[in-house]
C-alpha positions in Angstrom: 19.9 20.6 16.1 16.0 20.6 15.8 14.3 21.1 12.8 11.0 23.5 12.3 7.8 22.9 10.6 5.0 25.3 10.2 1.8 25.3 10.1 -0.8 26.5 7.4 -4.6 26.4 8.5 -7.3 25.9 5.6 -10.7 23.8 5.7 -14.5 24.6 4.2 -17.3 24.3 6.3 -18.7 21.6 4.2 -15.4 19.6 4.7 -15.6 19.9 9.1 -19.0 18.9 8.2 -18.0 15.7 6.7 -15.3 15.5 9.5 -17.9 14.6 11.7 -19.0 11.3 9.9 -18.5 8.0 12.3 -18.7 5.5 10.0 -16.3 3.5 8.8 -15.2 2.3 5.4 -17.7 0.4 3.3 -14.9 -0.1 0.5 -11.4 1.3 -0.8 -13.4 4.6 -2.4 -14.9 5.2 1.3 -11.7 4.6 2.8 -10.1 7.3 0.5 -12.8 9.5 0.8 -12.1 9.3 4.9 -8.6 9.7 4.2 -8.5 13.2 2.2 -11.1 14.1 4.3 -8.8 13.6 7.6 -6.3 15.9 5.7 -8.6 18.8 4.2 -7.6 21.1 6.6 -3.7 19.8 6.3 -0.9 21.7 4.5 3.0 20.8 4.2 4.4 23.8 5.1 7.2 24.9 7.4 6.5 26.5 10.7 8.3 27.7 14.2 5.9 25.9 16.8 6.8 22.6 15.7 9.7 20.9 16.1 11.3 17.1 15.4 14.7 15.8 16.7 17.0 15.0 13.8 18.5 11.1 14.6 20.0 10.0 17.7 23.3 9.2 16.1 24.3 10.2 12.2 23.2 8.3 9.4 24.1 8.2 5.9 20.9 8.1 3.5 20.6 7.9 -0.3 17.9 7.1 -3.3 17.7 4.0 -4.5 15.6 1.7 -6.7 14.6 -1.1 -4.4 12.3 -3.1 -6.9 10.1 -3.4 -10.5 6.3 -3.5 -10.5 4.5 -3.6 -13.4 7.5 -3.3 -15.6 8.9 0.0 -13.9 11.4 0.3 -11.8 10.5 2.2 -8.2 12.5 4.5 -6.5 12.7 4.9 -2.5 14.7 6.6 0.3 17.5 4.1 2.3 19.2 5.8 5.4 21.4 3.5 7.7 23.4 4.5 10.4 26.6 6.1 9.8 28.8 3.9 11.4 27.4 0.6 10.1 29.7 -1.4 8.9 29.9 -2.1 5.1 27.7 -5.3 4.2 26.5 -5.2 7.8 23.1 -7.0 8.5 20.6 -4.4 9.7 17.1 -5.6 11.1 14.8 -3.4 8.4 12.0 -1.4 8.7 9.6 -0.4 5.4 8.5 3.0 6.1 5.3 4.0 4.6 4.4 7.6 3.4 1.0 8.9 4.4 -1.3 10.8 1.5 1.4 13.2 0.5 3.3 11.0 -0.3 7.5 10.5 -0.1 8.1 13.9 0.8 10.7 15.6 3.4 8.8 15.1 6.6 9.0 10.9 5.5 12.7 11.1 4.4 13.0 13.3 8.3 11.4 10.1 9.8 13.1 7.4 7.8 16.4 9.0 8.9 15.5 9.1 12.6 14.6 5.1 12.4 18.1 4.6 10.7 19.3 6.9 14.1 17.8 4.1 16.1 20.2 1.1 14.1 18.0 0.5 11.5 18.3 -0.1 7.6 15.0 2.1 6.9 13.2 2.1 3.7 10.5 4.7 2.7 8.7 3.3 -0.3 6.8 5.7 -3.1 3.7 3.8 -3.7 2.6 7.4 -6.0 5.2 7.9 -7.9 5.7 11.5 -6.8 4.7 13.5 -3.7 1.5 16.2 -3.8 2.1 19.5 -3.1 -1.6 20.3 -2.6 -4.6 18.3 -1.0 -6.3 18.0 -4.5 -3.1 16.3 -6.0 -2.5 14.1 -2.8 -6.5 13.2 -2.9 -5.9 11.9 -6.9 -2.4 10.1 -6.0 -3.9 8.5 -3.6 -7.4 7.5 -5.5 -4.9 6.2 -8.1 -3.2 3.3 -5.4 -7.1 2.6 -4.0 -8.0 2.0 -7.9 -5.1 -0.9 -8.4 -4.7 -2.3 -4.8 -2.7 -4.8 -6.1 0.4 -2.7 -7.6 1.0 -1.1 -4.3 1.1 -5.1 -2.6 3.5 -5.7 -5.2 5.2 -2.4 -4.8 6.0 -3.4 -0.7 6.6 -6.4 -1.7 9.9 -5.3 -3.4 10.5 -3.6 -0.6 10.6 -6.2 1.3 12.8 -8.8 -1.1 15.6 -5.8 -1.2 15.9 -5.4 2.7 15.9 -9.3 2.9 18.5 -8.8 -0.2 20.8 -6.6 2.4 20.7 -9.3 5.1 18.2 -7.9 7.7 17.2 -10.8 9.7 13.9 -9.0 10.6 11.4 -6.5 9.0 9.4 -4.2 10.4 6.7 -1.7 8.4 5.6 1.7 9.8 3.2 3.8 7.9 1.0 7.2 8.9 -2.8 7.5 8.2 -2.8 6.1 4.4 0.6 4.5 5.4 -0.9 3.3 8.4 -3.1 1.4 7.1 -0.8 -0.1 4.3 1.7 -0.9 7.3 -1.1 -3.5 8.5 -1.7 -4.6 5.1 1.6 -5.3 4.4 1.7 -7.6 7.4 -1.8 -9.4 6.2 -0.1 -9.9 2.4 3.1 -10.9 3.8 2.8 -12.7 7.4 5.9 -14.5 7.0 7.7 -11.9 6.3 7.0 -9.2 8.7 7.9 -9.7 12.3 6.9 -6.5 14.1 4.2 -3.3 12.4 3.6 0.2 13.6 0.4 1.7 12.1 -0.1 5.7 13.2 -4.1 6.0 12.7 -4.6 3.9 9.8 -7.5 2.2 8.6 -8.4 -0.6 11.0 -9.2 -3.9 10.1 -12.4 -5.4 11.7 -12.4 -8.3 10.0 -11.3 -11.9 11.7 -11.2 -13.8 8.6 -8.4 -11.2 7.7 -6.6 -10.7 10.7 -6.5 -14.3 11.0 -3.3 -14.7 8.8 -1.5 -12.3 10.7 1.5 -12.9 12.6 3.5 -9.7 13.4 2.8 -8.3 16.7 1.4 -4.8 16.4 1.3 -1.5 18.0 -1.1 0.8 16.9 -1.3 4.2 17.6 -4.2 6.7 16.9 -5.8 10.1 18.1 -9.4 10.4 20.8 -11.0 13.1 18.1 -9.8 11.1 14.9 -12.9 12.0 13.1 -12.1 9.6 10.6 -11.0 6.8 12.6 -13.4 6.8 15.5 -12.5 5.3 18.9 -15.0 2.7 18.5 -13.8 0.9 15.6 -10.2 0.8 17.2 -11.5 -0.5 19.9 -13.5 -3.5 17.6 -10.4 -4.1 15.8 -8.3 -4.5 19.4 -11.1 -6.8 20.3 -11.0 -9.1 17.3 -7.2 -9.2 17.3 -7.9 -10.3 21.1 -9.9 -12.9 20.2 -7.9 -14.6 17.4 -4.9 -14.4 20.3 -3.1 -11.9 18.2 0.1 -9.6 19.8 -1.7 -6.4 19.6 -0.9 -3.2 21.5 -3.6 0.0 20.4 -3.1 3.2 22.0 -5.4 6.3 22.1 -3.5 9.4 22.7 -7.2 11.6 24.4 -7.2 15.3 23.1 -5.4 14.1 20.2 -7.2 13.8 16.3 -5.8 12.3 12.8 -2.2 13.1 11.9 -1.0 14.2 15.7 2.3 12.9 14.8 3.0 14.8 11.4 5.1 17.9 12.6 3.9 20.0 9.2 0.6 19.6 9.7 -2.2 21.6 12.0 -2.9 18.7 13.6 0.3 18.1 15.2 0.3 17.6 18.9 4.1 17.2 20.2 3.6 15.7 23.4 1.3 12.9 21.6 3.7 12.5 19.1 6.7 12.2 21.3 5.4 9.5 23.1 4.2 7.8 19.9 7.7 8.0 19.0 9.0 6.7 21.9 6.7 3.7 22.0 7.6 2.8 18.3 11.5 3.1 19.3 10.7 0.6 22.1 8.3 -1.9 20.1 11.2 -2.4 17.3 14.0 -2.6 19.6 12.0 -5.4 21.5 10.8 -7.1 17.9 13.5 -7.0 15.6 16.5 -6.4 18.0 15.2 -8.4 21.0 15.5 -6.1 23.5 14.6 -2.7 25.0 
């Protein structure tokens, strides 16, 4: 069975304006401001020209509380495969909501990683999910103004898949997730062993990326007005030089969010073989093999 998504289509003329901006980030407010600007035009509605593959073999999935930052507990999504034994040590993957936040299209994709043998994770780094673009633009503000809640936040994440036995950890994350799927890696070298980022915020930095020690695949769209091609490519290069395990591929055609299925954006062929290159990248990572 194949589940639909729609499509809703809404942007200003100021807003594809600002879509045309090629700079990058000076700061967390910039790099929110490019965010919700990527997703103006976005809504999460359903829709019949879009569709997603449910997971390759059944999976059982449930919320849980995987961890306590700042004196509150915080609530997730775990799906595993069906058919894993009870107890049994999954590698892990942290999956990483983009600006809306935990919603159905991230519980969808945390499912179809357990399909693939994997105890998968989806984190809430808001709290809640937005409905609209003006609630997702404050949630998201909210993580940029205390950076260091949402580090501690993936650290729990990380302690309770290491808690369930999984000899490896991976982190996947979309746009805003993205980006925090790369971060996660740079606050937590030793602890990640293989990250997916879907056009999030690259880091140009060396003195950053110089820590890091997952291999990583990254995954982004030619007409990303957001993310421009150029500073892909700058990151790619600086990962190059520091000798880092870095894989960046630019789908051409494609802009931000080609791989979320209830958005505009959406561009299936794109996001198929996005899909199958993440499939491929964990199972070489954290399974050791193809």
């Amino acid at each position: 069975m194949r589940r639909t998504f729609a499509v809703l289509l809404a942007a200003s003329a100021a807003l594809s304006a600002c879509h045309r901006q090629k700079t990058m980030p000076r700061n967390e407010a910039d790099a929110a401001h490019l965010d919700a600007m990527s997703h103006a035009h976005a809504a999460e509605t359903p829709a019949p020209n879009a569709s997603v593959a449910e997971p390759r073999r059944p999976v059982t999935a449930a919320e849980v509380v995987y961890g306590t930052v700042d004196g509150r507990q915080v609530r997730g999504y775990l799906a595993r495969p069906a058919d894993a034994a009870p107890g049994a040590a999954l590698p892990g993957i942290v999956v990483i909501h983009e600006w809306w936040g935990l919603n159905d299209n991230v519980r969808m994709m945390t499912r179809r990683l357990a399909g693939e043998g994997y105890s998968a994770l989806a984190v809430d780094l808001y709290g809640s999910a937005a409905a609209t673009p003006e609630q997702a633009r404050g949630l998201m503000g909210g993580v940029m103004a205390n950076p260091a809640a949402a580090v501690s936040n993936l650290g729990e994440a990380l302690k309770y898949l290491r808690a369930q036995g999984a000899p490896k950890i991976g982190t996947v994350g979309w746009c805003f997730g993205g980006g925090w799927s790369l971060e996660t890696a740079l606050h937590y070298p030793g602890q990640v062993q293989a990250t997916v980022m879907y056009y999030g915020r690259p880091v140009t930095d060396r003195a950053r990326l110089a820590v890091l020690r997952a291999p990583v695949l990254g995954l982004f769209g030619e007409q990303d007005q957001g993310i421009p091609v150029d500073t892909v490519r700058a990151m790619e290069a600086a990962m190059h030089a520091l000798d880092k395990d870095v894989e960046l591929v630019v789908y051409p055609g494609a802009g931000h969010a080609f791989a979320n299925p209830s958005g505009q954006a959406y561009r299936p062929i794109s996001a198929a073989d996005a899909w199958r290159r993440t499939v491929f990248f964990f199972n070489q990572q954290l399974k050791g093999h193809q």
